[in-house]
N, C-alpha and C positions, 0 to 999 in steps of 0.2 A: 435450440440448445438443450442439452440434457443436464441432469441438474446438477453434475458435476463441472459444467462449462457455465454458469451463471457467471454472467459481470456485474460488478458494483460500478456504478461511479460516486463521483463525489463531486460538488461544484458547491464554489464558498463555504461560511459557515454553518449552512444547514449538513455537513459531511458529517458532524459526529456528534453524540447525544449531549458531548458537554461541550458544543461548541456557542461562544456568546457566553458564557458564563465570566470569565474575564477579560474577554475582549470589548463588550459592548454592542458587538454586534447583533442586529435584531435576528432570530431563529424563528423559523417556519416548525410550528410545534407539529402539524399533521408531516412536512416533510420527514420531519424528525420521527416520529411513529410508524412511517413505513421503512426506516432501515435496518438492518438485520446486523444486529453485533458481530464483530470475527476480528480473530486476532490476525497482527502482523506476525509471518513468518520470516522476515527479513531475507524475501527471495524476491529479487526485483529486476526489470527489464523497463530499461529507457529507452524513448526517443533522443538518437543524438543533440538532438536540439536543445534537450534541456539544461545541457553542461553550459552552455553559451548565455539563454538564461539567470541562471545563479547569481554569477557574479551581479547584477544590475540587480537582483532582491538582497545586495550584503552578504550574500554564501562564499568566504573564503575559506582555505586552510579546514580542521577541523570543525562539520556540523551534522549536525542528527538528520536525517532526513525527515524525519517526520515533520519539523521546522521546515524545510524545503516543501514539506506535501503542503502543510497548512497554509502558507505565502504564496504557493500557485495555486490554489485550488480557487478563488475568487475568478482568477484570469483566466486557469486553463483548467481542461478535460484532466481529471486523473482516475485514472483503471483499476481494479481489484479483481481480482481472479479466485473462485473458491475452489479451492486444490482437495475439498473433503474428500477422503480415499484416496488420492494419491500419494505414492511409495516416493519417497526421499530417503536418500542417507548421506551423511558426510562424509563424502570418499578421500578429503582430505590425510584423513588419519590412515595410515597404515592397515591397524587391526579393523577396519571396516569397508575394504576393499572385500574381504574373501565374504561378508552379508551382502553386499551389490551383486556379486557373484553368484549367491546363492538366490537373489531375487529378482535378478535379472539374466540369467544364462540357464 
């Protein structure tokens, strides 16, 4: 993989530097020191499966996902993808159709 295609995962609470810290759960301090900080960009691709999921962890109506990553992450595989260098825009807006345009055509 090239270093713009590195995958994270994450499995229970060794996922995140302050994980254990109010939950109780015991943290693996060396797994903890080989993970690499990176924000969420709130770009994300599900296994259909995990809508089916939810409901049986309490995810109704209005929930943060993060709360969804944190509740599966003991059970199941969850993926991270480092997008460093990749071009995004939100084509949603009108005036930022004619910058896709221009960095992409």
């Amino acid at each position: 993989m090239s270093t713009g295609e590195e995958k994270m995962a994450m499995r229970g609470s060794a996922a995140s530097p302050g994980a254990g810290a109010n939950t109780g759960d015991l943290v693996d301090a060396a797994a903890i020191s080989a993970l690499i900080s990176k924000a969420y960009s709130c770009v994300a691709i599900f296994e259909p499966s995990i809508f089916q999921l939810m409901p049986g962890y309490g995810f109704q109506g209005k929930f943060s996902l993060t709360d969804v990553y944190l509740r599966l992450a003991p059970d199941h595989l969850i993926l991270g993808y480092d997008h460093s260098g990749d071009r995004f825009v939100d084509v949603g807006k009108p005036e930022s159709v004619a910058i896709a345009e221009g960095l992409f055509l």
